[in-house]
MDTraj code that builds the backbone (N, CA, C; nanometers):
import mdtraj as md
import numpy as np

residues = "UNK UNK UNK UNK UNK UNK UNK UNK UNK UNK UNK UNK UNK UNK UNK UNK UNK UNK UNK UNK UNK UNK UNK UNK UNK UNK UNK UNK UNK UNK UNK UNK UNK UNK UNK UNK UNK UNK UNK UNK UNK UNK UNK UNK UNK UNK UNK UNK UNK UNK UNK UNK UNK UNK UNK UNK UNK UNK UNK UNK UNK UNK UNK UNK UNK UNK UNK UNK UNK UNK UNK UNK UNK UNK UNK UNK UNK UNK UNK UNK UNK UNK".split()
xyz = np.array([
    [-0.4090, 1.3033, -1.1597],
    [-0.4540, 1.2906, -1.0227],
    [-0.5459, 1.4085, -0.9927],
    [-0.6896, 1.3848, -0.9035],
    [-0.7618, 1.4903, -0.9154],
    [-0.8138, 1.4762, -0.7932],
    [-0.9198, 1.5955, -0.7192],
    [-0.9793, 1.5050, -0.6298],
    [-1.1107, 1.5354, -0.7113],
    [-1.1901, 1.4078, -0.7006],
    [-1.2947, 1.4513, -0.7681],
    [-1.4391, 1.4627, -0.6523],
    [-1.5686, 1.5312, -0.6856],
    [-1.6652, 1.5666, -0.5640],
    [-1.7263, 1.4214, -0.5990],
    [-1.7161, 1.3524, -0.6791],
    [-1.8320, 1.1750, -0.7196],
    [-1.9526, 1.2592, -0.8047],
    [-1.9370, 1.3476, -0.8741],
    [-2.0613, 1.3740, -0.9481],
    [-2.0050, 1.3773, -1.1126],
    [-2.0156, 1.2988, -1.1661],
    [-1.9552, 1.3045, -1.3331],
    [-2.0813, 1.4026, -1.4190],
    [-1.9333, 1.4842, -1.4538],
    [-2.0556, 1.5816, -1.5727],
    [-2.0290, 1.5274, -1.7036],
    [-2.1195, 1.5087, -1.7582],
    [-2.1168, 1.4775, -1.9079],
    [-2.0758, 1.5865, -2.0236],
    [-2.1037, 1.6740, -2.0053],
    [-2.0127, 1.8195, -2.0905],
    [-1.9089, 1.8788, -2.0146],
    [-1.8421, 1.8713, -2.0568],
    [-1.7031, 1.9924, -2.0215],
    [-1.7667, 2.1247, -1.9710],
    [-1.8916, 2.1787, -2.0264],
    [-1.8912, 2.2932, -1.9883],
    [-1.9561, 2.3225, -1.8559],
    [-2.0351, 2.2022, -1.8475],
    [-2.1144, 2.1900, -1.7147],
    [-1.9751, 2.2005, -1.6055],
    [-1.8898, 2.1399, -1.6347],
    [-1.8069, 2.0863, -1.5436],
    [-1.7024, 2.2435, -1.4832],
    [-1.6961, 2.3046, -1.6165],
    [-1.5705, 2.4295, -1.5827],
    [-1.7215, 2.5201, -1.5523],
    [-1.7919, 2.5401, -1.5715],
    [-1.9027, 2.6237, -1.5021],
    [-2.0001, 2.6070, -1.3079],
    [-1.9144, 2.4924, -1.2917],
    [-1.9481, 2.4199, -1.1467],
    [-1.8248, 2.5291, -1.0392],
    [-1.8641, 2.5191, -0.9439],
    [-1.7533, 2.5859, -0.8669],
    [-1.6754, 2.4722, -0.7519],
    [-1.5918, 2.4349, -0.7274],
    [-1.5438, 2.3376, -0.6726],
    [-1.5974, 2.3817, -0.4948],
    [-1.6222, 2.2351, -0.4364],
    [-1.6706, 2.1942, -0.3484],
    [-1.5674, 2.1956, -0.2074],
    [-1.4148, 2.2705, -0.2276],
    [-1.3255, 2.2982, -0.1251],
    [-1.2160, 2.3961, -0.2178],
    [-1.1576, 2.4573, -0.0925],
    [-1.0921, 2.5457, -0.1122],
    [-0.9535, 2.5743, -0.1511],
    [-0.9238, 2.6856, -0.1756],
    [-0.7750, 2.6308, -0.2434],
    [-0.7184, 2.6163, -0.1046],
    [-0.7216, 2.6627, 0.0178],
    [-0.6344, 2.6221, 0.1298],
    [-0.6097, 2.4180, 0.1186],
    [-0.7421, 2.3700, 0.1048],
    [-0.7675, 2.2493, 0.0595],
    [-0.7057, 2.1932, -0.0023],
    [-0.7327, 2.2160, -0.1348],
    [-0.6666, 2.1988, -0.2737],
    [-0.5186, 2.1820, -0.2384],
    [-0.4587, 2.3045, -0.2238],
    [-0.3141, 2.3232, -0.1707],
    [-0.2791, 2.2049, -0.0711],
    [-0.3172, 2.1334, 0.0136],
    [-0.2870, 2.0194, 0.1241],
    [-0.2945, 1.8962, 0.0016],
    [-0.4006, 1.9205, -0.0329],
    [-0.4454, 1.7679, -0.1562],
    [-0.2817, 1.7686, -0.1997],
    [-0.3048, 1.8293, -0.3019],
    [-0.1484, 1.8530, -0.3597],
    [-0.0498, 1.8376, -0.3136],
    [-0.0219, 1.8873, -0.2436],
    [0.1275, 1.8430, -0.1427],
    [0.1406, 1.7190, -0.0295],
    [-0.0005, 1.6572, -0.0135],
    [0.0124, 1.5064, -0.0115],
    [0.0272, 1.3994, -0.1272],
    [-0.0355, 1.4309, -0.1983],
    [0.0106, 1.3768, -0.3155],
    [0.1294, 1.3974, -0.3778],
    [0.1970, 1.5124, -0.3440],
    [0.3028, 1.5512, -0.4225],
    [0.4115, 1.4432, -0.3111],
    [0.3726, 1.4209, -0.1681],
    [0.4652, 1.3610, -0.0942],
    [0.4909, 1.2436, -0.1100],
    [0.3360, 1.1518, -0.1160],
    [0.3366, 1.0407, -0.1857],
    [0.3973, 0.9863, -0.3343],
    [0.4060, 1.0462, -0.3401],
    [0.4737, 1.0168, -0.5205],
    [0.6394, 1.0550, -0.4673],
    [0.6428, 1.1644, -0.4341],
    [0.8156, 1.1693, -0.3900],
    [0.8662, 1.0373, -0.3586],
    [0.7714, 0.9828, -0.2459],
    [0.8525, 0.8864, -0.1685],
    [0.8662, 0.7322, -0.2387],
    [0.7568, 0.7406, -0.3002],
    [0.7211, 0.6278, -0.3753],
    [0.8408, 0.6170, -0.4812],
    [0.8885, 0.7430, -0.5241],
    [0.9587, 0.7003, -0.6202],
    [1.1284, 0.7095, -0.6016],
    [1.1279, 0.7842, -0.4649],
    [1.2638, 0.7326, -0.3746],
    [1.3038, 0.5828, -0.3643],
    [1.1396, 0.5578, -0.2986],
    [1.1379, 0.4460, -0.2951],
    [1.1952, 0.2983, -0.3934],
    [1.1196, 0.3527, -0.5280],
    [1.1562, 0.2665, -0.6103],
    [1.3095, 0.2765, -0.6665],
    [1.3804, 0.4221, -0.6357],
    [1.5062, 0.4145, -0.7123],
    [1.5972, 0.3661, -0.6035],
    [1.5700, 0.3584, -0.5094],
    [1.6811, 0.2638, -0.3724],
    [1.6610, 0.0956, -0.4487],
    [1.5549, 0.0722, -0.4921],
    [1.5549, -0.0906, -0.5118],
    [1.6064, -0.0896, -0.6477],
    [1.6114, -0.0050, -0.7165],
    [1.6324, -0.0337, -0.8430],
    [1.8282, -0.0286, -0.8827],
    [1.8380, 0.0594, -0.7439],
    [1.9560, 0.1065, -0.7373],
    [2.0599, -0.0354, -0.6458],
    [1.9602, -0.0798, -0.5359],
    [2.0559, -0.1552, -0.4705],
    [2.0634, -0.3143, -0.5611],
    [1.9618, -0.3634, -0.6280],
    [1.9434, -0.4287, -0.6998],
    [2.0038, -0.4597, -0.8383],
    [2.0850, -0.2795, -0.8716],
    [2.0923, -0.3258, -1.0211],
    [2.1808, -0.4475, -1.0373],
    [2.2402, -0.5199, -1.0256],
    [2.3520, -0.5887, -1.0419],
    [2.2257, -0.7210, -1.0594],
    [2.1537, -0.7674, -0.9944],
    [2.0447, -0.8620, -1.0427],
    [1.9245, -0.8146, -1.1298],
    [1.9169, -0.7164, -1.1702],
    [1.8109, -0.6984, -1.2685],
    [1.9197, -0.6521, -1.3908],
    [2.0502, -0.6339, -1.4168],
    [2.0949, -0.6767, -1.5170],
    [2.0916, -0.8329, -1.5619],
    [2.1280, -0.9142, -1.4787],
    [2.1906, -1.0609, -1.4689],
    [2.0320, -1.1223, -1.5177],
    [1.9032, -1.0814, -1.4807],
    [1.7527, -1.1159, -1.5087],
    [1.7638, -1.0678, -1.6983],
    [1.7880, -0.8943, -1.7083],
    [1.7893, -0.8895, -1.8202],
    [1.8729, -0.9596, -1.9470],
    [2.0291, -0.9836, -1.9063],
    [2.0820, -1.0866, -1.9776],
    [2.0254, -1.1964, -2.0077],
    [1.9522, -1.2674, -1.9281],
    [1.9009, -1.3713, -1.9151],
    [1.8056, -1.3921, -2.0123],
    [1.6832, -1.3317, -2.0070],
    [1.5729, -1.2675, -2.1234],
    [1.5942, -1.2448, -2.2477],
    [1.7749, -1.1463, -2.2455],
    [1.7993, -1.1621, -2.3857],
    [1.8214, -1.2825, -2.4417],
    [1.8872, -1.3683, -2.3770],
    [1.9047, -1.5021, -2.4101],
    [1.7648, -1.5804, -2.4421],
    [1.7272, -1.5976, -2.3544],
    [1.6010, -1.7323, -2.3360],
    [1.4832, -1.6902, -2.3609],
    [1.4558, -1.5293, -2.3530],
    [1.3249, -1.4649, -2.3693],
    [1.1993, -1.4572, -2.2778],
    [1.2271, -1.5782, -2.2062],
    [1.1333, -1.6157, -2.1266],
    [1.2042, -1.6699, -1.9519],
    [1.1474, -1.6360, -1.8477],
    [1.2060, -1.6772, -1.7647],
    [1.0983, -1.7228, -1.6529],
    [1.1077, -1.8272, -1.5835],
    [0.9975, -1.8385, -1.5160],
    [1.0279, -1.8478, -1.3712],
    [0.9326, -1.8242, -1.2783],
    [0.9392, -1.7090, -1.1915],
    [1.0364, -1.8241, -1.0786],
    [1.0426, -1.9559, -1.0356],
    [1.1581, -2.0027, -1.0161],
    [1.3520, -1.9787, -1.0593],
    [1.3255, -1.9444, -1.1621],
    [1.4438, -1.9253, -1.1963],
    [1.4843, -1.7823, -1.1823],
    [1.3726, -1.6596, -1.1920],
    [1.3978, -1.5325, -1.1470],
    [1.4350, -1.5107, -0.9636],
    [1.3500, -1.6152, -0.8870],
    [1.3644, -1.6256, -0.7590],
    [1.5099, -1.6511, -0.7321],
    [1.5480, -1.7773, -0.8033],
    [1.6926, -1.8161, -0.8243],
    [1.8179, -1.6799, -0.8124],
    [1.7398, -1.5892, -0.8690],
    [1.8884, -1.4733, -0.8908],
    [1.8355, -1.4109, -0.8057],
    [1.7570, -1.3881, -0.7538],
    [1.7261, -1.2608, -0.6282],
    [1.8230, -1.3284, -0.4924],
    [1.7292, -1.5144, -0.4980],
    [1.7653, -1.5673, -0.3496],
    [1.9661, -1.5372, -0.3729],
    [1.9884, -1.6368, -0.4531],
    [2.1403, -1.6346, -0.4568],
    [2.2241, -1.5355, -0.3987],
    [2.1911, -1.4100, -0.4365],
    [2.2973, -1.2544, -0.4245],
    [2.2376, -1.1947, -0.2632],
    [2.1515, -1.3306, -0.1940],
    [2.1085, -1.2476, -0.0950],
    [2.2298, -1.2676, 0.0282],
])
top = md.Topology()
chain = top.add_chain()
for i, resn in enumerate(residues, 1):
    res = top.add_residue(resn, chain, resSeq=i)
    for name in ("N", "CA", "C"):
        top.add_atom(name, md.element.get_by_symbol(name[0]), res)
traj = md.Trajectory(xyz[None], top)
């Protein structure tokens, strides 16, 4: 993750010899929005993964079995346990 200024340098050296276009006060905000976004995002994903596990085992059994599952029959185990 970067912020980039939209100017692509073609050598590396051009690029570490450029002086960046904002400041670290800047920089420092970039970062710690991003750093917030990703926190939450991945809160995010471990609440579903967490309240869910009991149907994304029952999906994975399933797969081991049949290999293939199509997206009716995955709907099938979400709707059911609702």
């Amino acid at each position: 993750m970067s912020f980039e200024t939209g100017h692509d340098e073609i050598f590396i050296g051009r690029e570490m010899a450029r002086s960046k276009s904002y400041s670290e006060a800047v920089a420092a905000q970039i970062d710690a929005e991003v750093k917030r976004v990703i926190d939450a995002a991945y809160r995010r994903c471990e609440n579903i993964l967490t309240r869910d596990r009991d149907k994304l085992v029952e999906v994975a059994e399933f797969l081991l079995r049949n290999e293939t599952m199509s997206g009716e029959e995955f709907e099938a185990v979400f709707v059911q346990s609702d």
